[in-house]
N, C-alpha and C positions, 0 to 999 in steps of 0.2 A: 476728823481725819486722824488725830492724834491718837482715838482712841481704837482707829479700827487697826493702826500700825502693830498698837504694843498687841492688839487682837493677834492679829500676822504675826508679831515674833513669838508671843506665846505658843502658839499653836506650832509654830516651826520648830522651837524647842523642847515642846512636849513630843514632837515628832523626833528629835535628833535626838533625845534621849532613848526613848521607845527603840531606837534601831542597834544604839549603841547597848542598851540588853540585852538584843535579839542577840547578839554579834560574841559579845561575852559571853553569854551564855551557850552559845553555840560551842564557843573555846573551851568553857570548862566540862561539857557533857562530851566532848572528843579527848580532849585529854588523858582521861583514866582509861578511856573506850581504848586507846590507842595503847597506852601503857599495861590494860589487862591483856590484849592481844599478844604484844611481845613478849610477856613473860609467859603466854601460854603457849605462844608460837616455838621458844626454845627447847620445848620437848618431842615435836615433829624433825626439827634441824638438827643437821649432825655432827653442829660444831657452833659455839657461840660465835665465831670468826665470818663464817658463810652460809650461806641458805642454797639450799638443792633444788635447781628449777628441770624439767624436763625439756627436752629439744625436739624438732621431728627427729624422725629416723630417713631414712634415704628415699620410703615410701609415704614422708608427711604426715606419719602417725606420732603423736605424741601419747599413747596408750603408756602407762605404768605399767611394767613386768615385773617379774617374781625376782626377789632379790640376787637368787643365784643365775641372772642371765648376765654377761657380759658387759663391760659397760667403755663407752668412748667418751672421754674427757673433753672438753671444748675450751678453749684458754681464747675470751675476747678483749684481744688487745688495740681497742680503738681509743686516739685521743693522744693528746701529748707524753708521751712516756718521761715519768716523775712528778707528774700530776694526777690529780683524782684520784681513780680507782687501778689507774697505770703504775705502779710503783713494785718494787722489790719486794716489801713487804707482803701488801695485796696478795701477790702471787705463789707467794712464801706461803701465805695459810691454805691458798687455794690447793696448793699442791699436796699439803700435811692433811688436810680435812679430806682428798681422795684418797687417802686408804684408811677412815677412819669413819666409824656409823653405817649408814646405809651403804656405803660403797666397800667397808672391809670383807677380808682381807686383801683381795689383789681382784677384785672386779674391771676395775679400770686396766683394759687392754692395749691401749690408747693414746696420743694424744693429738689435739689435730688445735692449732692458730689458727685464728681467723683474725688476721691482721690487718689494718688501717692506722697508718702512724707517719707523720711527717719525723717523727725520730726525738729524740727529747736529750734528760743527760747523760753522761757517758756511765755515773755507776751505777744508775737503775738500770740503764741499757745491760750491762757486765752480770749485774744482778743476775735479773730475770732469764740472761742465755748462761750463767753458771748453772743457777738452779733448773733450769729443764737440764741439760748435761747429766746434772748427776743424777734426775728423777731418771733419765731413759740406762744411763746404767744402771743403777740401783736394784729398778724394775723389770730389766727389760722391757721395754714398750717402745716402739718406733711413734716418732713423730712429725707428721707433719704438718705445711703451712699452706694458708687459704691466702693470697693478695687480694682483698675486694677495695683498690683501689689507690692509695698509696704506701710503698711501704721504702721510707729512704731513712739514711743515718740509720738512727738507732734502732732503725724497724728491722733493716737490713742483718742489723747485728748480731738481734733477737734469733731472726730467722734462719742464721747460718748454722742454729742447735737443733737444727729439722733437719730428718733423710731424705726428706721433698719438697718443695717448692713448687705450688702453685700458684697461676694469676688469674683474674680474669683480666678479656682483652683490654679493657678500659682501665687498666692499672698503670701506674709509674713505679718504675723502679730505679733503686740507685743510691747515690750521694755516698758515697763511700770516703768520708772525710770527718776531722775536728775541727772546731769554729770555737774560738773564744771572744769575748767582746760584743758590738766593738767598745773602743778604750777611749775617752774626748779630753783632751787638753785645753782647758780653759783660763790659761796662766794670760794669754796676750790680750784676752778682751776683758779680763778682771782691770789689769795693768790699765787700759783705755777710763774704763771705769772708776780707776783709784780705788779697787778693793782688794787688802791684803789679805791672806789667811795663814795660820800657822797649825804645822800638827806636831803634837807631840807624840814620839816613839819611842822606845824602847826593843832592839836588835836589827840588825842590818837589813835593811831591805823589808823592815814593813813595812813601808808605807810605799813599796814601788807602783808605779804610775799615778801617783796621786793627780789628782784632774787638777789640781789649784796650784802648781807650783810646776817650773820647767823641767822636763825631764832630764835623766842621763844618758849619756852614751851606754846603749846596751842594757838601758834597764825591763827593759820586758823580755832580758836573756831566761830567767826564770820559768815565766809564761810558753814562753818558745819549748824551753825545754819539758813541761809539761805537755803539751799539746803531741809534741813529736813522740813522747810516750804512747800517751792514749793512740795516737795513730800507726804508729808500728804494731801497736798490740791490735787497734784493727786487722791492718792487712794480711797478719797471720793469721786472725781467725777467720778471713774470707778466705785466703789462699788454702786452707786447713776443710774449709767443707765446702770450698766450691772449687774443687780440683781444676777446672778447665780454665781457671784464672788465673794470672801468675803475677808476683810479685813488680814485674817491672811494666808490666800491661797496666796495672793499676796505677802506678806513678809515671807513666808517661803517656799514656794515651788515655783510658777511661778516667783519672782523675776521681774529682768528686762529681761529676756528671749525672743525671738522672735518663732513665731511658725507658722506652714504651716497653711494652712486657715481650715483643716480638723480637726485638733489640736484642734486651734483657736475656732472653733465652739465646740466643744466637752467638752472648758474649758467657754466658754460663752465672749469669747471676741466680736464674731463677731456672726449671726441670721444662715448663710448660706455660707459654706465656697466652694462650686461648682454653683455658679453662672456666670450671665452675663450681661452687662450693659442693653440690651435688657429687659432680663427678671425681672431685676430693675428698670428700666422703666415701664414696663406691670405691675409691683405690685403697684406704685406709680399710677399710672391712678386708680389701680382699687379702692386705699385706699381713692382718692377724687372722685368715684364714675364719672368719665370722660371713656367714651366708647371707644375703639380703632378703632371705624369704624365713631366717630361723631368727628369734625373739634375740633381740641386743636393745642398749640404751643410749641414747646420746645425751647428755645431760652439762649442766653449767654450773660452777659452783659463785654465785653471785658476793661480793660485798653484802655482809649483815648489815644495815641500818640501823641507827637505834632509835629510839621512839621519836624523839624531837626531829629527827631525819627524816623520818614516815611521815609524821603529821606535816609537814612543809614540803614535800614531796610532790613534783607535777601530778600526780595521780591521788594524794590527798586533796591537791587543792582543785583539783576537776571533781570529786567525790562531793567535797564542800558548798563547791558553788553550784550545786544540780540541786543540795538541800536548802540552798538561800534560793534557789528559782520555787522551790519548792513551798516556802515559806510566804511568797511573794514578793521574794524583792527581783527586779528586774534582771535578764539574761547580761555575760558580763564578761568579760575575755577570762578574768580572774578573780580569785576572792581579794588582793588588795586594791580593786579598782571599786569595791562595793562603798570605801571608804570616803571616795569622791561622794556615793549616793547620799552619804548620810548628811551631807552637807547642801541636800540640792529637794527637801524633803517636799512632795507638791502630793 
């Protein structure tokens, strides 16, 4: 018995190893695959910042045209605004790399949001509707926005730097409001506890609202007054591009309220609240006088990746684990789940 064990573990071992080369080795022949790719890929792209993907057009054609056809710009801003690829920056390049390489000098006719955002912080939000602001003068170019489904706070925001406002019917609109917090005082259940704590500061008011110590009268006067900032600066720039709105509608009856898109338009949040990206599309052609039957482009200017980004990428790691099916190791949600196999060797 003893001997046929160490047989089994031997054999399991030579197994675990066997799999743990396949596996390394798979790593290191992708590795440079992936690293020659991107430095060959920077000379197709027309910006180390972003990569140029193609979109349909209004007829679902995704055809490359001649560089001198027109071009419409697609800004997708789905996701928490200030996070991932939502950010000031992000958009910052996206906007600098559309008149720059393939798209120079003024091809981009354009711009059209396709927005999905529960709204994020207030100076990405400022950000990203400065800089369209100054692209559509800069440029000239009208811009407008797609709602495919929610666009509150700071989506709202974004979108008050659009000449138009689209939804579709199953969108939410709204939240026209600041939120800070929230703030937890846990001075009275330290105290139960018998746990002290002390901060040390240096000028007035740094350390206000500290969570470990009772507060003051008025001490989140600060905060207040910040808040009431950003929110004043709100409602001028909705009252400012959504004329049908007015400043005391907003503080006394719509609030920070959310509304159906049918609502929405009724209250003047948004142009058209039973829309479709399609027929946002076909308005935007028709507002830069481009035909639906004469050659234009709709294009995306994406987040560059970098190598290490690629290879860990849901589409490297689908690419990966079709060549470990390949190889014979069994089918597998994911390639970190092959890790379980190597441990299960039969």
């Amino acid at each position: 018995m003893e001997a046929i064990r160490d047989s089994i573990f031997i054999s399991s071992f030579r197994a675990l190893c066997k799999s743990i080369g396949v596996i390394f080795g798979i790593f290191l022949a992708l590795i440079p695959i992936f690293f020659f790719f991107s430095l060959f890929s920077k000379g197709g792209d027309i910006s180390p910042t972003t990569t140029l993907t193609f979109l349909p057009d209004a007829n679902g054609s995704r055809e490359i045209q001649a560089i001198s056809t027109p071009v419409i710009l697609q800004l997708t801003l789905h996701g928490i605004i200030g996070e991932g690829d939502l950010t000031g920056q992000v958009v910052n390049n996206q906007l600098i790399d559309s008149r720059s390489g393939l798209l120079k000098p003024d091809r981009v006719k354009a711009l059209l949001l396709n927005l999905q955002t529960p709204g994020g912080t207030v100076m990405d939000s400022d950000t990203i509707y400065r800089l369209l602001l100054a692209y559509k003068e800069k440029y000239h170019v009208p811009i407008y926005a797609y709602v495919d489904g929610l666009c509150a706070s700071g989506g709202m925001y974004i979108a008050c730097a659009a000449d138009k406002i689209n939804a579709a019917p199953s969108s939410i609109v709204g939240s026209v409001g600041v939120v800070a917090g929230p703030f937890f005082n846990l001075k009275e259940a330290m105290t139960k506890l018998g746990i002290n704590a002390e901060t040390i500061t240096q000028g007035k008011n740094k350390d206000s609202l500290n969570p470990f110590r009772t507060w003051k009268p008025d001490e989140d006067g600060v905060i207040k007054a910040i808040t009431t900032y950003f929110y004043n600066q709100f409602l001028t720039i909705v009252t400012s591009a959504r004329p049908q709105v007015t400043k005391e509608q907003l503080l006394q009856e719509y609030g920070a309220a959310i509304f159906d898109p049918i609502k929405a338009q009724e209250i003047g949040y948004i142009d058209n609240g039973n829309s479709s990206y399609l027929n946002t599309l076909k308005e935007l052609l028709a507002a830069v006088d481009i035909s639906e039957d004469t050659p234009y482009q709709v294009v995306e200017l994406q987040p560059r990746k970098s190598w290490l980004e690629t290879i860990t990428s849901p589409d490297a790691n689908s690419a990966l684990s079709s060549l470990l099916q390949l190889l014979g190791f069994p089918k597998k949600s994911s390639v970190d789940s092959y890790f379980s196999y190597l441990y299960a060797p039969g």
